[in-house]
MIPA-904289 format. One record per residue: y, x, z of N, C-alpha, C in turn; residue in three letters. Coordinates in steps of 0.05 Angstrom, whole numbers, padded with zeros to 5 digits, always signed. Atoms other than C-alpha are relative to their C-alpha. Layout:
N
YXZYXZYXZALA/...
END
This chain:
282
+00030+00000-00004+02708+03689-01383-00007+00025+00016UNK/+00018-00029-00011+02678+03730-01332-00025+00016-00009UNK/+00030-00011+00015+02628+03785-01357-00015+00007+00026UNK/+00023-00003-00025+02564+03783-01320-00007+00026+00003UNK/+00006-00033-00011+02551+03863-01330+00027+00011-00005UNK/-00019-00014+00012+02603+03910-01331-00010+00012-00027UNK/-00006-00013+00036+02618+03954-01393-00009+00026+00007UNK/+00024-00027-00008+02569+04007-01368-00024-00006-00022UNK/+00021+00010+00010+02516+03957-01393-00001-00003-00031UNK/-00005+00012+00032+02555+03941-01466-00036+00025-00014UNK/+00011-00020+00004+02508+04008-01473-00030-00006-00006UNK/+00027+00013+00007+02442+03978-01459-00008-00018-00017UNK/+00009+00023+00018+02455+03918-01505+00001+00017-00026UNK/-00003-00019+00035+02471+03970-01564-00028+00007-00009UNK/+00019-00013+00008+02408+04000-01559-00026-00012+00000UNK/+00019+00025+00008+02366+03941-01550+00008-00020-00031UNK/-00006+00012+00021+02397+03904-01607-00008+00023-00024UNK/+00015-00017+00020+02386+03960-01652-00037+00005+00005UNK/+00030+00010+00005+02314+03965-01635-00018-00022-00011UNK/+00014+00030+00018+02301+03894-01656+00009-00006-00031UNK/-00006-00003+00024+02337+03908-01718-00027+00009-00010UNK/+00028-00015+00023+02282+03962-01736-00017-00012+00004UNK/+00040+00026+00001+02222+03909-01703+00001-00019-00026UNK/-00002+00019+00028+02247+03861-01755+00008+00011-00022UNK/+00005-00013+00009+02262+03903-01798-00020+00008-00025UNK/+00022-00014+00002+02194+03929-01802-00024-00028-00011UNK/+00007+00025+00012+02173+03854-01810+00003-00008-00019UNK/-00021+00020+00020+02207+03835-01856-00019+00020-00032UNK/+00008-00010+00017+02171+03896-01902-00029-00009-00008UNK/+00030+00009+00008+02102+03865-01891-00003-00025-00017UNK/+00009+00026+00019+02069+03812-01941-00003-00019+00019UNK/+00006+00022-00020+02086+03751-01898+00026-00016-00010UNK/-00013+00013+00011+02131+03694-01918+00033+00008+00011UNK/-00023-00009-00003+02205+03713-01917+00018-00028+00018UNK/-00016+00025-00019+02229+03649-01882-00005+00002+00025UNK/+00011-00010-00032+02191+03674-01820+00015+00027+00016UNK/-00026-00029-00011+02238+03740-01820+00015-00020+00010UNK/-00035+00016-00002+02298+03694-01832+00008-00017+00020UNK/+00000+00015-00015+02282+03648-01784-00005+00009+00037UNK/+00009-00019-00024+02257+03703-01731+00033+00012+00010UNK/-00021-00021+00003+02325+03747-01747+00024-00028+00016UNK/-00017+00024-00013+02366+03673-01729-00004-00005+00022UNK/+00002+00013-00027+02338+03660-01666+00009+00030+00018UNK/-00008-00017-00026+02344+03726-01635+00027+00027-00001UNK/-00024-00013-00007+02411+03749-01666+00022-00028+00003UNK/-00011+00029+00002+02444+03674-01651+00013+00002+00031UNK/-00023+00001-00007+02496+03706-01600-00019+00003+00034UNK/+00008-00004-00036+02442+03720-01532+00015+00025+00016UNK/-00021-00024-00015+02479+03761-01479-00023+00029+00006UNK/+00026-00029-00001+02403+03811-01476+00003+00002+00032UNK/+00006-00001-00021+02406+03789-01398-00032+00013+00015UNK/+00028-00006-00009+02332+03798-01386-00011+00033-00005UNK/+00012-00024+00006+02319+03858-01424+00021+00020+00012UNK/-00024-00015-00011+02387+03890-01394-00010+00002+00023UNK/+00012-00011-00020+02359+03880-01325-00027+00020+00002UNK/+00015-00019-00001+02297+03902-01344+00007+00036+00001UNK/-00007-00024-00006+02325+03971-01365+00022+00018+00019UNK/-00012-00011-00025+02369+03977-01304-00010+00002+00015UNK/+00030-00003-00017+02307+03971-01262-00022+00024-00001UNK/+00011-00028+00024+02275+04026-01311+00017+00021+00019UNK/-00017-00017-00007+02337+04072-01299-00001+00004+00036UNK/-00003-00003-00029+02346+04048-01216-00028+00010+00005UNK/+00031-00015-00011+02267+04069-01207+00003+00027-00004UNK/+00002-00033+00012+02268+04131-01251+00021+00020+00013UNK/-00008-00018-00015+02328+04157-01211-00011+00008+00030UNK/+00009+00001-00022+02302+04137-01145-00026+00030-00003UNK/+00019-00025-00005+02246+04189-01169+00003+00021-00003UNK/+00004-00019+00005+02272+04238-01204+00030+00014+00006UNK/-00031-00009+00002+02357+04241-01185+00010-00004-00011UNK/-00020-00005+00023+02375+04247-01249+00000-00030-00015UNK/-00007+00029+00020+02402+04181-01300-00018+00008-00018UNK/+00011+00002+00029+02349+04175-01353+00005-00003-00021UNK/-00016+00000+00008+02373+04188-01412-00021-00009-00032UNK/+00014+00005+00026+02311+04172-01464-00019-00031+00004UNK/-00003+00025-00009+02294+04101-01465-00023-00009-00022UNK/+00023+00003+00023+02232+04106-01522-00018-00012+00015UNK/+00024+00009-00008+02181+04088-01471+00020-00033+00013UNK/-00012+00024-00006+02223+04028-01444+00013-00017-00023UNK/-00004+00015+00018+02253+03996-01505-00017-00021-00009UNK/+00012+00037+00005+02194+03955-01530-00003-00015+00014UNK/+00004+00019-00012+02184+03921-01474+00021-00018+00008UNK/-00035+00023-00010+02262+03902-01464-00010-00013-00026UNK/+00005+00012+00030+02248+03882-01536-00013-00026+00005UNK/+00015+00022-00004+02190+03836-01518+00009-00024+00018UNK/-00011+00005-00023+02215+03815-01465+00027-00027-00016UNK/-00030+00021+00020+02284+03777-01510-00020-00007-00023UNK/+00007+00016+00003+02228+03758-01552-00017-00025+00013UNK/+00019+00022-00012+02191+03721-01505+00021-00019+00016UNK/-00019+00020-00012+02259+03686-01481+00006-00014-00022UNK/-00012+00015+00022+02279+03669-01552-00029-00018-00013UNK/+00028+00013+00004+02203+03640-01560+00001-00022+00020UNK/+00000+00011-00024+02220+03600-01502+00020-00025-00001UNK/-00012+00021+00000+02281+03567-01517+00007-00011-00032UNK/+00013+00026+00027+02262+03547-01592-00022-00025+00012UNK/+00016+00028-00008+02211+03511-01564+00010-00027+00025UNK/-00023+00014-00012+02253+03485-01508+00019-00019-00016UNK/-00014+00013+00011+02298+03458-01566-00010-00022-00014UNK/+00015+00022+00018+02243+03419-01597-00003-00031+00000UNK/-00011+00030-00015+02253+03342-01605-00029-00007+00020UNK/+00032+00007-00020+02177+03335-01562+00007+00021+00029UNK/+00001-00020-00021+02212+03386-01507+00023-00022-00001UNK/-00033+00007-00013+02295+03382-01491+00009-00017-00014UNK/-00020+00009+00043+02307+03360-01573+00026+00000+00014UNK/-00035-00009+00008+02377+03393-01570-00003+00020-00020UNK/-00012+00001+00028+02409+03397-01634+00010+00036-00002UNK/-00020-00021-00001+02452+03460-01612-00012+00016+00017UNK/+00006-00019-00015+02436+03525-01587+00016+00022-00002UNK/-00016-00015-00002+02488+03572-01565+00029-00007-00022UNK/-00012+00013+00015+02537+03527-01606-00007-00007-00032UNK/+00012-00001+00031+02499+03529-01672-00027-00012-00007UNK/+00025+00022+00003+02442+03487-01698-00022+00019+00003UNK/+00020+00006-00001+02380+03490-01666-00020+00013-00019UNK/+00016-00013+00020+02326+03531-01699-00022-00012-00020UNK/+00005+00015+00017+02291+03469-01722+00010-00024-00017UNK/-00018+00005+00018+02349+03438-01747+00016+00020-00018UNK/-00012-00019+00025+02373+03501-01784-00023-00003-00022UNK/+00023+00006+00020+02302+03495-01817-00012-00024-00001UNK/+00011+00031+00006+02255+03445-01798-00028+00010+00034UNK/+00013+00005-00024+02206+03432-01740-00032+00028-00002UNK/+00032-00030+00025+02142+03483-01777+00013+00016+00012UNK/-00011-00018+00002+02186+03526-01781+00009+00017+00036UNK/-00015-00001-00025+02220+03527-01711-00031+00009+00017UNK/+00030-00009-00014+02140+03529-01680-00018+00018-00012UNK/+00005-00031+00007+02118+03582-01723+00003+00026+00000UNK/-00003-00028-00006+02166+03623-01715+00000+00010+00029UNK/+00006-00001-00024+02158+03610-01638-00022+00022+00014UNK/+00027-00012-00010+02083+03631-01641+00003+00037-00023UNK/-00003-00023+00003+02109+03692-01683+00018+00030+00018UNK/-00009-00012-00013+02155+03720-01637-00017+00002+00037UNK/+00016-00004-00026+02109+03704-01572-00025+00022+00001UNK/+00024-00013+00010+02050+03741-01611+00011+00032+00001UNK/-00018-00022+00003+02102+03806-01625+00005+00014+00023UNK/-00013-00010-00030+02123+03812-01551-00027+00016+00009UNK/+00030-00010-00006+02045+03826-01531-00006+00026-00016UNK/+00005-00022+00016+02042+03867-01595+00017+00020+00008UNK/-00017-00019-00002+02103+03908-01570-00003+00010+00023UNK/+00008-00010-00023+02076+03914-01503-00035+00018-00005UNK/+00034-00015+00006+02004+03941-01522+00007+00026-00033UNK/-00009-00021+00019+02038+03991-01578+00022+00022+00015UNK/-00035-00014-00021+02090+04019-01520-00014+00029+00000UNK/+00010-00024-00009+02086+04096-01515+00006+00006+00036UNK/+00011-00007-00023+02060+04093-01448-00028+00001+00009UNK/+00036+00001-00001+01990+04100-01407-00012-00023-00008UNK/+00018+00021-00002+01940+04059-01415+00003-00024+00025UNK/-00009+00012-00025+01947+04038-01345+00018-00016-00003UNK/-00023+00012+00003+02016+04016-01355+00001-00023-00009UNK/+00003+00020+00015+01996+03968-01412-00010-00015+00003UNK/+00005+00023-00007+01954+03936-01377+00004-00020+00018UNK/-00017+00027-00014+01994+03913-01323+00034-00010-00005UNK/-00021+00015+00018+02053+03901-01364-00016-00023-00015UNK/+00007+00029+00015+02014+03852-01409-00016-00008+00023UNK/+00006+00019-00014+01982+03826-01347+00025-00013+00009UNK/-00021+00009-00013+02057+03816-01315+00009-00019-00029UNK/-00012+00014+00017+02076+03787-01378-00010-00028-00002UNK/+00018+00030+00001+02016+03731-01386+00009-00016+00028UNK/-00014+00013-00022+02037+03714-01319+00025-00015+00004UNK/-00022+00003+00004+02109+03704-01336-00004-00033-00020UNK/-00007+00019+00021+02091+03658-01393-00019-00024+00003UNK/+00012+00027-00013+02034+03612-01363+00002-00018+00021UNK/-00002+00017-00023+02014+03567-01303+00019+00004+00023UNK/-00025-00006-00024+02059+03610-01261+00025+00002-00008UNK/-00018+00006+00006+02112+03605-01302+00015-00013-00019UNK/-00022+00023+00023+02148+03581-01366-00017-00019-00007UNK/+00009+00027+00011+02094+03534-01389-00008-00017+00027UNK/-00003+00022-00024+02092+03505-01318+00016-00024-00008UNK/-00010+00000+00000+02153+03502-01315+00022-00016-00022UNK/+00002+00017+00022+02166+03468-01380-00002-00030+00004UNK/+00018+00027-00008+02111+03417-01359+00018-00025+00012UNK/-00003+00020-00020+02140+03399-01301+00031-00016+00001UNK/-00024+00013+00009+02209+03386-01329+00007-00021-00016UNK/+00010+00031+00023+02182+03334-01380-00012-00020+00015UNK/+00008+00022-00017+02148+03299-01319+00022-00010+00010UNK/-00017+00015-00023+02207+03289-01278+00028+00000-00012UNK/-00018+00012+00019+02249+03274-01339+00017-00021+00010UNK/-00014+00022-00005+02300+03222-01320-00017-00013+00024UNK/+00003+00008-00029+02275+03218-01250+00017+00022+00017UNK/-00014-00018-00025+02310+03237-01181-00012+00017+00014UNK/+00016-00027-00010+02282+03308-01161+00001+00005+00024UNK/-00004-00018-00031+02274+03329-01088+00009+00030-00011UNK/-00018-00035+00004+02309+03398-01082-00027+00012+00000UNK/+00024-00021-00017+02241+03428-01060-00010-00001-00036UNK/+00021+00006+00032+02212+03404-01141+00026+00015-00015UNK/-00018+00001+00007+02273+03417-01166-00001+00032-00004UNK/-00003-00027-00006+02279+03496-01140-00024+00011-00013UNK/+00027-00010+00016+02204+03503-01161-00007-00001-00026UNK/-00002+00006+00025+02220+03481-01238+00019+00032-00009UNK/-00018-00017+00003+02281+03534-01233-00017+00028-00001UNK/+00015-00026+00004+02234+03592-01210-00018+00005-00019UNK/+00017+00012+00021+02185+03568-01257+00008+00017-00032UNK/-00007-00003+00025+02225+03563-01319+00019+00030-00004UNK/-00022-00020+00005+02282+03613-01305-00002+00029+00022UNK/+00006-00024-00028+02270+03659-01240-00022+00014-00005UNK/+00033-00017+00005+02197+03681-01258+00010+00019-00040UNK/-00004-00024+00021+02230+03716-01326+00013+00024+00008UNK/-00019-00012-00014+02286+03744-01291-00012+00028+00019UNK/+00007-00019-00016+02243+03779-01240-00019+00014-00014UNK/+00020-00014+00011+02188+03797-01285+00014+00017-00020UNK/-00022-00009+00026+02237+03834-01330+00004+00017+00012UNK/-00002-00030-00022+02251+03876-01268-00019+00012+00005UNK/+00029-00018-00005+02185+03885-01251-00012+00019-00017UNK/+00003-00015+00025+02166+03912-01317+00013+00028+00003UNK/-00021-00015+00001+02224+03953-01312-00013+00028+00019UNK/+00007-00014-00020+02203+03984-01254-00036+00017+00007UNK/+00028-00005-00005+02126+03984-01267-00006+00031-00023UNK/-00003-00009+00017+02141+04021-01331+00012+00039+00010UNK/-00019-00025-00004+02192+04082-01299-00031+00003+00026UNK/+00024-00014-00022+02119+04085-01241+00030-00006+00024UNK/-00012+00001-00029+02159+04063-01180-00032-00009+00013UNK/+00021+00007-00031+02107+04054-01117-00003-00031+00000UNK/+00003+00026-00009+02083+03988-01103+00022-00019+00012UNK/-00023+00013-00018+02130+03971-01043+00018+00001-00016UNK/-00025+00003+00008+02183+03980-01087-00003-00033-00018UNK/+00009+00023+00018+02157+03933-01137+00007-00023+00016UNK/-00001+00016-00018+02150+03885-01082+00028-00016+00000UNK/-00030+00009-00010+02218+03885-01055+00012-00004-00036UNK/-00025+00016+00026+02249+03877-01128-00007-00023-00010UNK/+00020+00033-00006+02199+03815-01134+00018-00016+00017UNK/-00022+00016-00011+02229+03787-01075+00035-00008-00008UNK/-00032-00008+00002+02306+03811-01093+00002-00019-00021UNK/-00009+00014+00023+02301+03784-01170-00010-00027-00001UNK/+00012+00027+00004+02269+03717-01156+00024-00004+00007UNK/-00026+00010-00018+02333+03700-01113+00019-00010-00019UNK/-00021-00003+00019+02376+03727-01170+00000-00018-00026UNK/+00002+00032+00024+02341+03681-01223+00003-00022+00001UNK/+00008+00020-00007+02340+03625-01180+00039-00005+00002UNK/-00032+00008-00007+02426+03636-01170+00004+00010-00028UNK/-00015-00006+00027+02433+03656-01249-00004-00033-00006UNK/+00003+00028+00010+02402+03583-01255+00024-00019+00006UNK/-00014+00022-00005+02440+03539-01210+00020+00006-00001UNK/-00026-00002+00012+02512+03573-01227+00002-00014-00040UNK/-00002+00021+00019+02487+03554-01297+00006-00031+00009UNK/+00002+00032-00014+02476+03485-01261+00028+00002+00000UNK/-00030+00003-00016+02551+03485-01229+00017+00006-00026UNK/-00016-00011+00019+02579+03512-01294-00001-00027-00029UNK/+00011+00022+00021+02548+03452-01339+00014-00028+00005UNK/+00002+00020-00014+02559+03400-01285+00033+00000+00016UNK/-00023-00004-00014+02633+03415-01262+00006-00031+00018UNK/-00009+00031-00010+02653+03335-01244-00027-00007+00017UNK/+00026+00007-00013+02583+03328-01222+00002-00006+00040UNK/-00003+00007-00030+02583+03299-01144-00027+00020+00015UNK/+00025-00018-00003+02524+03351-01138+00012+00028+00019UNK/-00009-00037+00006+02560+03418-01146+00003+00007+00031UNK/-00003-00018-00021+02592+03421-01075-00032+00012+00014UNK/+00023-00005-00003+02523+03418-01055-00022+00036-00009UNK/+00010-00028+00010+02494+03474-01106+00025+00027+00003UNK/-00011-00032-00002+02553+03524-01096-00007+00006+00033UNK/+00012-00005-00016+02520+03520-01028-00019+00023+00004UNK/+00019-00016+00006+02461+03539-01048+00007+00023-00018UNK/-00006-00019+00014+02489+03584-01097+00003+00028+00016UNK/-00010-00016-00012+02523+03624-01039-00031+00009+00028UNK/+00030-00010-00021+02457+03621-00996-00018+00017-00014UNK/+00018-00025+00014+02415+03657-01055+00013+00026-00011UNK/-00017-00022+00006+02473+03705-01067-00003+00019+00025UNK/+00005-00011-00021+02470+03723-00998-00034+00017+00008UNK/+00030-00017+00000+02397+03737-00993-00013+00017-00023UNK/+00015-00021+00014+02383+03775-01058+00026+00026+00003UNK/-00022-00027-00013+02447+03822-01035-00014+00019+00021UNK/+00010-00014-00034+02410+03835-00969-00029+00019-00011UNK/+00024+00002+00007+02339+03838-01013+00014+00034-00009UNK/-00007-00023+00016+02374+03897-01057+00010+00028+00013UNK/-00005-00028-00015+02408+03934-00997-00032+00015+00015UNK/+00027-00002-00014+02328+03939-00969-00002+00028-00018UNK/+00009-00016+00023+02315+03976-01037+00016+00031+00010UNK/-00016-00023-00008+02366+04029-01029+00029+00002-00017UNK/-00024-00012+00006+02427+04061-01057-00004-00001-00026UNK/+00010-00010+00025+02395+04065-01127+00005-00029-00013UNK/-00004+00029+00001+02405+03984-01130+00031-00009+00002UNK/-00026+00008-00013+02476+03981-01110+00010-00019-00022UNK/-00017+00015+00022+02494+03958-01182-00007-00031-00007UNK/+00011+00019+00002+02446+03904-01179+00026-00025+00029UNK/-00019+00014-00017+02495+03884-01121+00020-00010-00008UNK/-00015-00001+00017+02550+03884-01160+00004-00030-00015UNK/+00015+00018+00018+02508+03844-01212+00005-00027+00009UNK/+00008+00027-00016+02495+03790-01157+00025-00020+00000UNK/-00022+00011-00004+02570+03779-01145+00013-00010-00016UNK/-00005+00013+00041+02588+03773-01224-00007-00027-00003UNK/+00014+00015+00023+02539+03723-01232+00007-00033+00017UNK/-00006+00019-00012+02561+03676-01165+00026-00001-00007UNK/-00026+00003+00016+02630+03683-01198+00010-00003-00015UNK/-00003+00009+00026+02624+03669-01262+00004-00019-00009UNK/-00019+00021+00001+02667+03621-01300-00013-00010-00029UNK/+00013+00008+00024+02621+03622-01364-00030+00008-00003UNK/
END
């Protein structure tokens, strides 16, 4: 199995995973029904690789050196929002698993968060962890400023411009034949618009400049849009498709490489990243 980050990153998942320990945790002490921990604590320790929130704080770190030289080494003001951030993916694909969405049984080889419980359950605890992410972004020790275009980048992430599009428009064209052009715009939708907003954050958070913002906009859409369709090619092996998508695979590998050398020297690893992820065997 190829690993998508190196073992630089094992670092970032340590310290995001323990943070969501103490968020739930901290849940788990309040007067609120204990099946809503249990069922919270299952979905978002049920084996995720912490892709989103990992870029995010490599985006954090690549800004913050770009400004200041040095590797950042305190990660208090960035944590909740990687936090939110893996809850608003694990909010995403409970409901994705729901029999009125994908209804699959299995998630990450293990039942389904409304087949471990029950369908209530699975959409409650949905709208508890989507509610949390907001709460973890408007409690962040950062400015004011900050917070409010983090939870604007976030509402953005999770509506018309992206996952509940994106959702939508995958239930329309259910068991129909997709033009590539609908097809690509479902992908950025559902999977590319987290991806890059994860960076953005990242980056809005550590105060990088606009233009920078920009260009990592451009760079991580690419990157979400080739984490997707290697999923695709990885799902689909026999598929009469694939030569096709490792096409495309190698065309958006190519352009968010180019997107990242724009950025600078401070990105290189995101290069790296790019090549992991068009080579990956799992």
């Amino acid at each position: 199995m190829t690993q998508i980050f190196k073992k630089d990153y094992t670092d970032y998942k340590k310290l995001i995973d323990d943070k969501l320990k103490r968020i739930l945790d901290a849940i788990r002490d309040n007067k609120m029904p204990k099946i809503l921990y249990h069922a919270m604590r299952y979905s978002i320790f049920n084996g995720g690789k912490r892709i989103r929130p990992i870029l995010c704080m490599m985006a954090y770190d690549a800004t913050k050196r770009q400004k200041s030289k040095f590797k950042s080494q305190n990660y208090e003001e960035i944590l909740p929002f990687a936090c939110g951030l893996e809850m608003i993916h694990t909010f995403s694909l409970i409901q994705d698993d729901l029999p009125c969405m994908d209804d699959d049984d299995l998630r990450r080889g293990k039942p389904s968060l409304h087949k471990q419980y029950n369908e209530a359950v699975a959409l409650l605890t949905a709208d508890v962890l989507f509610a949390k992410a907001f709460d973890l972004f408007a409690q962040a020790p950062v400015t004011d400023q900050i917070k409010v275009r983090t939870i604007a980048e976030l509402a953005d992430i999770c509506g018309v411009n992206g996952l509940a599009a994106g959702q939508m428009m995958d239930i329309l064209y259910q068991n129909k034949k997709l033009k590539t052009k609908n097809q690509k715009l479902i992908d950025q939708k559902k999977t590319a618009k987290l991806i890059a907003g994860s960076m953005k954050i990242g980056a809005i958070v550590a105060g990088a400049p606009q233009k920078t913002i920009k260009d990592i906009e451009k760079a991580s859409i690419n990157l979400g849009l080739l984490f997707q369709i290697t999923d695709d090619i990885l799902d689909k092996a026999q598929d009469s498709k694939v030569k096709s998508q490792k096409f495309m695979a190698e065309k958006y590998a190519r352009s968010t490489i180019l997107n990242f050398k724009k950025i600078g020297g401070n990105f290189s690893d995101f290069i790296t990243l790019t090549n992991a992820i068009l080579n990956r065997n799992a």
